[in-house]
Backbone bond lengths (Angstrom), bond angles and torsions (degrees), N, CA, C in turn:
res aa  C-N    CA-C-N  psi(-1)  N-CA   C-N-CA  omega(-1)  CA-C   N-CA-C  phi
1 X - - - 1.455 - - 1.535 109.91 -
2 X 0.901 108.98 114.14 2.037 122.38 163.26 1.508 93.76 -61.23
3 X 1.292 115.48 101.04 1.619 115.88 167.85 1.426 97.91 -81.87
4 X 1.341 131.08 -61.93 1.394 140.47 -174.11 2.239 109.23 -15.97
5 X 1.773 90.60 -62.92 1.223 105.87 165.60 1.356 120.66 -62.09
6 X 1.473 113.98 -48.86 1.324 100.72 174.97 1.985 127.49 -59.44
7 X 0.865 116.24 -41.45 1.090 113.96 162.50 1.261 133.69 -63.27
8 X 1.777 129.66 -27.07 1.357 133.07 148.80 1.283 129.91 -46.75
9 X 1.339 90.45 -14.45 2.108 100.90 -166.07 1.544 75.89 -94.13
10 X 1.581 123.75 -67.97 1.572 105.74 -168.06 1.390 122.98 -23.86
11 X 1.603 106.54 -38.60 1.422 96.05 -149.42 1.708 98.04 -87.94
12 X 0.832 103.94 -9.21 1.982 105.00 -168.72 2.280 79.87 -98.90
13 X 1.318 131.13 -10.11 1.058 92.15 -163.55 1.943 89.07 -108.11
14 X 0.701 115.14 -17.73 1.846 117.28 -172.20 1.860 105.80 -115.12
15 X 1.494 116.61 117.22 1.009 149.01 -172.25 1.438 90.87 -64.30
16 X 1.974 113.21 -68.20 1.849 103.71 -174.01 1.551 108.46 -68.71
17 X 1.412 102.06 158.10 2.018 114.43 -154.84 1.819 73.97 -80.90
18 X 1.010 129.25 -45.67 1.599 125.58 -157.35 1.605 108.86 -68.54
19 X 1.311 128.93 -25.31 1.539 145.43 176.26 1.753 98.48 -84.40
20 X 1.505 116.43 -27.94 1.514 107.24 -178.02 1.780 114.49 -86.24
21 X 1.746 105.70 6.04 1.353 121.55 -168.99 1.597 115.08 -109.40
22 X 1.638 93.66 -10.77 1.510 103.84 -176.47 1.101 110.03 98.59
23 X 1.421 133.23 -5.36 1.205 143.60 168.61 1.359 119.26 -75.77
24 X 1.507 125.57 89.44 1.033 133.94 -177.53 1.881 107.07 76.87
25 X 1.819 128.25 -172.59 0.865 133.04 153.71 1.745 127.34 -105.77
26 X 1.339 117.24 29.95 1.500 124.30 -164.42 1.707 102.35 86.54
27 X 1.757 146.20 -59.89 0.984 122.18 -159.37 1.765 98.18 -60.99
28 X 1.384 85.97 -171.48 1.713 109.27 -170.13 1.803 118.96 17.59
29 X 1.434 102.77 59.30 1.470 129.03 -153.17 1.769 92.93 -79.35
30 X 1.313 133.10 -50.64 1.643 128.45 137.81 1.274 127.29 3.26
31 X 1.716 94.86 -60.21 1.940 107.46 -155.42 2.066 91.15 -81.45
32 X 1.218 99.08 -40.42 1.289 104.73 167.78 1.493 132.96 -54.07
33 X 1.263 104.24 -58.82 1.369 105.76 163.97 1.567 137.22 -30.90
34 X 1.562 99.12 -47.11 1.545 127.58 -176.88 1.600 106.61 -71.32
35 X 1.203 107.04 -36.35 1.664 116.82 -178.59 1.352 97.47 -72.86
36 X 1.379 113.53 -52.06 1.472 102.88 -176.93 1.682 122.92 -48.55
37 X 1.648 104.42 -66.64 1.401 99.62 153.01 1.208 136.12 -19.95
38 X 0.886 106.92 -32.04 1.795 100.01 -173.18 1.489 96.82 -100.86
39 X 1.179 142.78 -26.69 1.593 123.95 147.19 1.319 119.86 -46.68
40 X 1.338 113.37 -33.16 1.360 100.80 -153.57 1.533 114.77 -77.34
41 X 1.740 94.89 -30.15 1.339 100.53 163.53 1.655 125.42 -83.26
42 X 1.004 114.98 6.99 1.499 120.66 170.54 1.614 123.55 -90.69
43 X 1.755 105.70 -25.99 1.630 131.45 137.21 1.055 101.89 -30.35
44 X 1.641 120.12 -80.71 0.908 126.72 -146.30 1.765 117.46 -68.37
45 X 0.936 102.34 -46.16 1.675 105.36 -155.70 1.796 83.26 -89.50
46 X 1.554 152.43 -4.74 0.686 136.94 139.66 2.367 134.76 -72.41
47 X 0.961 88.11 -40.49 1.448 87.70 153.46 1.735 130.33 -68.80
48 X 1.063 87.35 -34.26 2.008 92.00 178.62 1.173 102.03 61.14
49 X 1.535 130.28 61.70 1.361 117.31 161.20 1.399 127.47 -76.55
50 X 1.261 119.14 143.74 1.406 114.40 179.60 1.763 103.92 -123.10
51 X 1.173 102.30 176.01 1.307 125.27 -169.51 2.018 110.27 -50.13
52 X 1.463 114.53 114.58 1.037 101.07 -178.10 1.404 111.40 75.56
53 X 1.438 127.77 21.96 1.817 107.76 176.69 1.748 78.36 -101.49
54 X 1.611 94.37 168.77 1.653 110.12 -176.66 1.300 104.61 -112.68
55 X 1.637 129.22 109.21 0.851 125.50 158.78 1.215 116.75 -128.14
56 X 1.929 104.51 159.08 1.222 128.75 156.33 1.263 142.70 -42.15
57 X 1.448 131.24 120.80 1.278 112.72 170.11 1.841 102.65 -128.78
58 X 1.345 72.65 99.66 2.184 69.74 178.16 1.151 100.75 -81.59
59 X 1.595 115.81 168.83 1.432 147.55 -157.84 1.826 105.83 25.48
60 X 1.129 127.55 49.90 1.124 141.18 179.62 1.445 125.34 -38.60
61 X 1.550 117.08 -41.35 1.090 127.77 -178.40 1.602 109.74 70.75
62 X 0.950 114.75 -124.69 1.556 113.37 -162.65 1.520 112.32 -121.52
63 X 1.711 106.24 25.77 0.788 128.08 174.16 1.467 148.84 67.63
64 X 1.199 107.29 17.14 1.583 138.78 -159.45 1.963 100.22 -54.93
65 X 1.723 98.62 -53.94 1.627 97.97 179.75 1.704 102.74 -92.83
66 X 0.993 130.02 -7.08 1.464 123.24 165.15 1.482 101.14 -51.41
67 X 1.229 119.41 -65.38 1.297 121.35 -137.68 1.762 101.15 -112.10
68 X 1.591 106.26 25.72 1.335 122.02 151.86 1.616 104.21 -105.84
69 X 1.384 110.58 -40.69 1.396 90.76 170.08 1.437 145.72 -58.74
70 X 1.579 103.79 -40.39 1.332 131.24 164.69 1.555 107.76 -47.89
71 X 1.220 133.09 -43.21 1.401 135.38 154.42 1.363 136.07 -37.85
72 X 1.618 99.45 -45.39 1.454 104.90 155.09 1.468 127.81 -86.82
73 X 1.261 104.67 52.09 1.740 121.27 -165.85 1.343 115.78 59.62
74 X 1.148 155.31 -41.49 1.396 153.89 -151.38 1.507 113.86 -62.39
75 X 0.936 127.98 163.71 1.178 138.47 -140.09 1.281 96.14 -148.18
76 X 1.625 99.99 99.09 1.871 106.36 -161.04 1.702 102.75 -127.43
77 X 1.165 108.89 126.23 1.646 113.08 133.96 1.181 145.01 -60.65
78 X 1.127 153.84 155.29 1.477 145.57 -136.76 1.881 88.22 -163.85
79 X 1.664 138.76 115.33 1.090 117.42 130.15 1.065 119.74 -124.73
80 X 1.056 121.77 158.10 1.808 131.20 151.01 1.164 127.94 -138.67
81 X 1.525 123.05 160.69 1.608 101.09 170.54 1.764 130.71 -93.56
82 X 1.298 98.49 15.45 1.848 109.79 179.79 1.341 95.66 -93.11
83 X 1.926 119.08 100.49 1.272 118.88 159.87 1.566 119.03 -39.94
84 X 1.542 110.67 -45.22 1.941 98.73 -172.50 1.370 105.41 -72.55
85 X 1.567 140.93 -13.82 1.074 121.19 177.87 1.498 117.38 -64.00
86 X 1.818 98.83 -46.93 1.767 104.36 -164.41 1.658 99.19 -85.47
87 X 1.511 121.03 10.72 1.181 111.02 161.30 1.491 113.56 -81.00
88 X 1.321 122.74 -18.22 1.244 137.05 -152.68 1.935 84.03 -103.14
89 X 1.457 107.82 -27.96 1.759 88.65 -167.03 1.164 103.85 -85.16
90 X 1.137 121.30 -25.58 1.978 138.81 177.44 1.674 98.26 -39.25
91 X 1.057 106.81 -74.23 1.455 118.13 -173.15 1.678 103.89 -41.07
92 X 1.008 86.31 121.45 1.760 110.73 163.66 1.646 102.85 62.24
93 X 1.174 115.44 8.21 1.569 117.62 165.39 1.431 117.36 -24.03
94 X 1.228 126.65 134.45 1.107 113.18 153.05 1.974 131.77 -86.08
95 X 1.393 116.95 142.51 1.691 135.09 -159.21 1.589 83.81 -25.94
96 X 1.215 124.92 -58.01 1.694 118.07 -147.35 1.570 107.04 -90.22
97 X 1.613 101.60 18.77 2.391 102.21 -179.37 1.445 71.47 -124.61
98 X 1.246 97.84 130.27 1.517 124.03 139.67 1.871 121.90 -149.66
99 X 1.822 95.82 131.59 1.212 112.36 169.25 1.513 130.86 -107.38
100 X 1.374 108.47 176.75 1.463 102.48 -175.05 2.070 95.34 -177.04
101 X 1.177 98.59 130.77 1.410 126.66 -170.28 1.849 106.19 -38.05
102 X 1.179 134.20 119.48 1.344 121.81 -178.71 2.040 107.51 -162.03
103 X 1.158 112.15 143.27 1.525 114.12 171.28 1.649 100.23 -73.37
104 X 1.358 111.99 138.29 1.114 121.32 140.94 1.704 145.51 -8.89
105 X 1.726 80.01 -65.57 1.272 117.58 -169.77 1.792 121.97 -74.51
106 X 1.901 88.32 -31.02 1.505 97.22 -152.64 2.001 75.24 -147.66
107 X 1.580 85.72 89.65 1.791 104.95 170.04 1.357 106.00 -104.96
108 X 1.718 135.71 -17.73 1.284 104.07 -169.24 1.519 119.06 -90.19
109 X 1.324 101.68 151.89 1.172 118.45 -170.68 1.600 107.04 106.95
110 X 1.144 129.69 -31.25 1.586 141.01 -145.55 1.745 90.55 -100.39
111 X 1.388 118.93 -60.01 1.304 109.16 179.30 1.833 97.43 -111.08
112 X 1.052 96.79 167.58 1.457 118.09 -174.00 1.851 116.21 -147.53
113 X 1.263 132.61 -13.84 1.039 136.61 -153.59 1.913 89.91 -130.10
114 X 1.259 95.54 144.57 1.681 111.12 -176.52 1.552 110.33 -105.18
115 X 1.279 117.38 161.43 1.339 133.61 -148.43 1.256 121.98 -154.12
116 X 1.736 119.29 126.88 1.525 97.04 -155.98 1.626 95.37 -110.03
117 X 1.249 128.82 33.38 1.311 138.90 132.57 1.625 115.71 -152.86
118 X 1.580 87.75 146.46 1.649 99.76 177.22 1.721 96.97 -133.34
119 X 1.487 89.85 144.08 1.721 100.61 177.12 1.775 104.33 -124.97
120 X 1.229 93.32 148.42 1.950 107.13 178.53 1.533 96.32 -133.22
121 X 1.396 102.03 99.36 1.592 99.83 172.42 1.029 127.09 -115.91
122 X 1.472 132.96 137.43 1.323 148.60 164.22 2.083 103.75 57.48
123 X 1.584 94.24 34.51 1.931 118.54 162.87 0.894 105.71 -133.99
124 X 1.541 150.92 40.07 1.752 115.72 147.10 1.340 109.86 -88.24
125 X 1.476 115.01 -19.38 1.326 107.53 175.64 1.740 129.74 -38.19
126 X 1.550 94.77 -55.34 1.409 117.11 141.16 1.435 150.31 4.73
127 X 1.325 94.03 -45.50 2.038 111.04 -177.74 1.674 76.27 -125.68
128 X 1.251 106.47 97.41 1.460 116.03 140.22 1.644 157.50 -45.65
129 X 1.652 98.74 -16.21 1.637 115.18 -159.36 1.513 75.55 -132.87
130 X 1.323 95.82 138.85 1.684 123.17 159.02 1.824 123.35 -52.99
131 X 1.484 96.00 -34.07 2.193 103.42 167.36 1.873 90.42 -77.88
132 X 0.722 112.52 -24.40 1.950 96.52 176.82 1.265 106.54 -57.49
133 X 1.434 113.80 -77.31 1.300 151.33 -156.82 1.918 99.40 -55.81
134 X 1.380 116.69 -55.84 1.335 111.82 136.91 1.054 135.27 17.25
135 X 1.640 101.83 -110.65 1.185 145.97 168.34 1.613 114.76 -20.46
136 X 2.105 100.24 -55.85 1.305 115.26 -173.24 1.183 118.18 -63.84
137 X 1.367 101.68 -50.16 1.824 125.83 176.06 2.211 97.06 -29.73
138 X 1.661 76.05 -89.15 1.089 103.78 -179.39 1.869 109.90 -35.34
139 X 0.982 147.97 -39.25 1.493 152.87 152.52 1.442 127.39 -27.16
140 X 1.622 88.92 -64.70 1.245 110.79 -178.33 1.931 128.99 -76.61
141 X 1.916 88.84 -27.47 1.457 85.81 151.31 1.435 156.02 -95.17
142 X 2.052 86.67 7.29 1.797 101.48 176.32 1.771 90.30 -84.06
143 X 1.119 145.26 -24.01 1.413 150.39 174.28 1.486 118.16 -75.92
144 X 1.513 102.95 3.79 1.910 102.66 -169.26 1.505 80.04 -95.66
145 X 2.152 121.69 157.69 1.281 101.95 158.72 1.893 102.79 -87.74
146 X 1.240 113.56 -159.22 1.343 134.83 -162.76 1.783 78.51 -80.27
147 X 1.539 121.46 139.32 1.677 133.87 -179.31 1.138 102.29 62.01
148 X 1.286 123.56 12.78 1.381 107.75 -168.33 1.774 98.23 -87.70
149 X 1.651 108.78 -169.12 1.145 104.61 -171.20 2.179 118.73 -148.01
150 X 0.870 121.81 111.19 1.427 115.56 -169.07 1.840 106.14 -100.03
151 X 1.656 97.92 143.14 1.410 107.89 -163.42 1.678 99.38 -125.12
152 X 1.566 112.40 109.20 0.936 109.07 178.22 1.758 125.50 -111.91
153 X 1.457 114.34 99.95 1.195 112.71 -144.11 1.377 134.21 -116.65
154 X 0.969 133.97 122.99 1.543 137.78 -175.80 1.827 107.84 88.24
155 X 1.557 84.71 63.84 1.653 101.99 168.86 1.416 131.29 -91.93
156 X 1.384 120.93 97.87 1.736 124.87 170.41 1.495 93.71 -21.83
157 X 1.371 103.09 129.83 1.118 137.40 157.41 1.597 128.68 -73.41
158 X 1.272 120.52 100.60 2.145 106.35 -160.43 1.971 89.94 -80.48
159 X 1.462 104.27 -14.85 1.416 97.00 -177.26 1.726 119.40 -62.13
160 X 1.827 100.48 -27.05 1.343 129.30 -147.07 1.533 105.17 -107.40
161 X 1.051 123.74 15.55 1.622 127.75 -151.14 1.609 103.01 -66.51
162 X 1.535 96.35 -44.71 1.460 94.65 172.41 1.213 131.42 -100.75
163 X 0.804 122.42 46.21 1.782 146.16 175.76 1.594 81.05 -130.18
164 X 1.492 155.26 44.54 1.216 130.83 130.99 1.793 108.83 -145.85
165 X 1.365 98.60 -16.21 1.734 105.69 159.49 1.727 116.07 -119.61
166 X 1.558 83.80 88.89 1.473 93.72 -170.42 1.368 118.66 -97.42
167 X 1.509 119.89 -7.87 1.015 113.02 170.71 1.851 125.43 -111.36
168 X 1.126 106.98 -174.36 1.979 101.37 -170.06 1.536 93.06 -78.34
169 X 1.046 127.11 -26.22 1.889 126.73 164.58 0.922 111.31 -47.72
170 X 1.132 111.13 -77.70 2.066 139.08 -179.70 1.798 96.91 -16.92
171 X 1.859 101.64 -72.96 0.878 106.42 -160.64 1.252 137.06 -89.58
172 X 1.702 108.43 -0.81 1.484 134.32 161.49 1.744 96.84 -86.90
173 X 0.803 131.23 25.31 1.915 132.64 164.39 1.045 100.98 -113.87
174 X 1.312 140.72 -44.41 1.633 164.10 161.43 1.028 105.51 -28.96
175 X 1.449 112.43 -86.09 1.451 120.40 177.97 1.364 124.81 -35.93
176 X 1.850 99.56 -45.34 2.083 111.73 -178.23 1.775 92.01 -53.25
177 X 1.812 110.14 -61.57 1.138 70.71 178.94 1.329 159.82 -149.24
178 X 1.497 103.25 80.49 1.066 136.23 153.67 1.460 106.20 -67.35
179 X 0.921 134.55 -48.97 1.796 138.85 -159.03 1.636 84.95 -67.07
180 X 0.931 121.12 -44.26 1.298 123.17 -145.22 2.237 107.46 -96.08
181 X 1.462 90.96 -17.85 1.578 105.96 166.48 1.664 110.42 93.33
182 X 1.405 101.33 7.43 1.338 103.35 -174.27 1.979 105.63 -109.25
183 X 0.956 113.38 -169.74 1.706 110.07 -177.66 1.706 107.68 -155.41
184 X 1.378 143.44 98.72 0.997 153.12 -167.88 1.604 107.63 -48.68
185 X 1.382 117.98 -18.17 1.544 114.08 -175.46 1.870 103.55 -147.87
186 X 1.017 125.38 5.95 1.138 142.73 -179.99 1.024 124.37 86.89
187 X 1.490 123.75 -116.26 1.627 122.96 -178.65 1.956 111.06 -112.90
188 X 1.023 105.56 149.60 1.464 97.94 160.44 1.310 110.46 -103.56
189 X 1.226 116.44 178.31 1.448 99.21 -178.56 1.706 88.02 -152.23
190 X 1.478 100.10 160.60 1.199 107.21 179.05 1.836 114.71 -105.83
191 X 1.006 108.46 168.73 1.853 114.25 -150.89 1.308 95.57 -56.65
192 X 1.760 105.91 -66.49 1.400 132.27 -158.26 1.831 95.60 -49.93
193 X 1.078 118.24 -63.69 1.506 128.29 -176.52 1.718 90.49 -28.50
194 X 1.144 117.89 -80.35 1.508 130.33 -146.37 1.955 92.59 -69.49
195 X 1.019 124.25 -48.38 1.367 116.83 152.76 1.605 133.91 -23.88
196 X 1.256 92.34 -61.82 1.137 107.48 -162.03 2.018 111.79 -71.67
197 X 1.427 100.66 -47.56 1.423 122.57 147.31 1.577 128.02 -26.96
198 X 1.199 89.48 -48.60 2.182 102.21 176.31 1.265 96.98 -92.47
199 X 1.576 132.40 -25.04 1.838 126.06 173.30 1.713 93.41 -56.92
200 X 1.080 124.08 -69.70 1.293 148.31 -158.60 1.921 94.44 -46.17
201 X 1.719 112.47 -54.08 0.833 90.26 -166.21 1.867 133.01 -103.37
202 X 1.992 102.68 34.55 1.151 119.16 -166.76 1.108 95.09 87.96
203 X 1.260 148.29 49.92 1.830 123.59 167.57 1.705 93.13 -157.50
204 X 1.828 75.94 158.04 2.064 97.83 -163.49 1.670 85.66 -87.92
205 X 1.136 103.89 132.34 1.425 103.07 157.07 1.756 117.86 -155.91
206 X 1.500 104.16 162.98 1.316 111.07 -146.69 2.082 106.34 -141.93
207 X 1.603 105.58 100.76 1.527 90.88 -166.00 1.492 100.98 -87.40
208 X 1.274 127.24 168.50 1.747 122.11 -142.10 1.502 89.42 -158.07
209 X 1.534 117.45 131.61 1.564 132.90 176.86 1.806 79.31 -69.93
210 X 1.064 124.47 169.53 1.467 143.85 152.38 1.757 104.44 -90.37
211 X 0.887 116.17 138.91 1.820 121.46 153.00 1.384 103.28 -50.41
212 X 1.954 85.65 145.13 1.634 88.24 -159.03 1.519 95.34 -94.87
213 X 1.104 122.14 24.15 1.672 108.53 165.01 1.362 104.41 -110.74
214 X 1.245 118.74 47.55 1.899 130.79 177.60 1.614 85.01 -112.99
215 X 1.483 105.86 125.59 1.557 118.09 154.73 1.779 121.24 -27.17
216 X 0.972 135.82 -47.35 1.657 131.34 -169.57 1.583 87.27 -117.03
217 X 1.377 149.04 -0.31 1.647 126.98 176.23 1.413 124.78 -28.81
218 X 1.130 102.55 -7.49 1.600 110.88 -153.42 1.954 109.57 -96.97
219 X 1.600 95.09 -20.31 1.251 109.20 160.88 1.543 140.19 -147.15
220 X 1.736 100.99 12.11 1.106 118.64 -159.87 1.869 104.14 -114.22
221 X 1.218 135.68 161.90 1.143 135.38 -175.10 1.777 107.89 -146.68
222 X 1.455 122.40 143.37 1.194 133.06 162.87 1.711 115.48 -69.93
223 X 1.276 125.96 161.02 1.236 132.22 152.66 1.459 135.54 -140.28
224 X 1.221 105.52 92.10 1.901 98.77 -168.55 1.400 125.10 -83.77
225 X 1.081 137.76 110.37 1.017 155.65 -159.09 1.910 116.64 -92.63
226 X 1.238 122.37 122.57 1.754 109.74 174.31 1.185 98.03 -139.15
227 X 1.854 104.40 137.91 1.472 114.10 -175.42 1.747 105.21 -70.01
């Protein structure tokens, strides 16, 4: 799967910013909204941002929680690599969000300045292979400062698979494609893996049920990470 593309097409194909995030397709744009909210404050009151801290928001998209954070004073970066998204986050930014086009994978040189929180939301699914996932870990904690803290959030569950293809549709689409080598939402991953990965690479980490009044709890998991 070309995610890069796939997500450029979102943004030229869905008018609401929350349908250009994968969040829903524009109908019941309300019911959405409210779900969103209730992440946003689950961001929130788990990061503890305060006034003026600088944080990260990798794979940002078009900036929807950037530029909620930046609201609560913080002093955020925004990247991704889908130019139409972060063209879409530019607009009407607020002074203290600023983005700028960057891989995931391949940050050096691109950022240079440390951060005493970084968030990865609703993308690990995303990096499929265990040298990605790595890679990311490992990235994101030469960019954490010293106490600082990384929030990696709204992770498919491989425990949970069926708590999100629940029906004989769902899971005959699944299968196509699988047959076919591709994956309609990427990987899930299981806790211990992503644990075990941050043991490996010097770092405390901690995989986390979500509160069950979070929109996807039902198959999705947190991961907090400290350098």
């Amino acid at each position: 799967m070309d995610w890069k593309a796939f997500w450029n097409n979102r943004a030229e194909m869905f008018p609401e910013r929350l349908a250009q995030v994968g969040r829903g397709d524009g109908s019941g744009y309300a019911e959405e909204a409210e779900r969103f909210e209730k992440t946003l404050n689950h961001i929130f009151s788990t990061l503890k941002v305060e006034e003026g801290m600088p944080v990260l928001d990798l794979c940002c998209g078009n900036g929807l929680i950037s530029h909620a954070l930046a609201e609560k004073g913080a002093e955020v970066l925004g990247i991704d690599f889908a130019e139409k998204l972060l063209k879409i986050a530019k607009k009407k930014a607020p002074k203290n969000a600023r983005f700028i086009q960057g891989d995931a994978l391949d940050l050096e040189g691109v950022v240079e300045e440390k951060f005493d929180r970084i968030l990865l939301h609703f993308s690990l699914q995303y990096f499929t292979k265990e040298k990605e996932v790595r890679t990311l870990f490992k990235s994101m904690a030469n960019l954490c400062s010293p106490g600082g803290m990384i929030l990696v959030s709204d992770i498919p569950d491989s425990a949970k698979v069926g708590a999100y293809y629940t029906t004989p549709k769902d899971k005959l689409r699944r299968m196509w494609h699988k047959f076919k080598g591709q994956d309609d939402m990427g990987k899930f991953w299981k806790r211990k893996q992503l644990v075990k990965i941050c043991s490996e690479l010097g770092l405390s980490a901690e995989a986390l049920d979500q509160p069950e009044t979070l929109p996807y709890a039902h198959y999705r998991f947190d991961l907090i990470i400290r350098p």
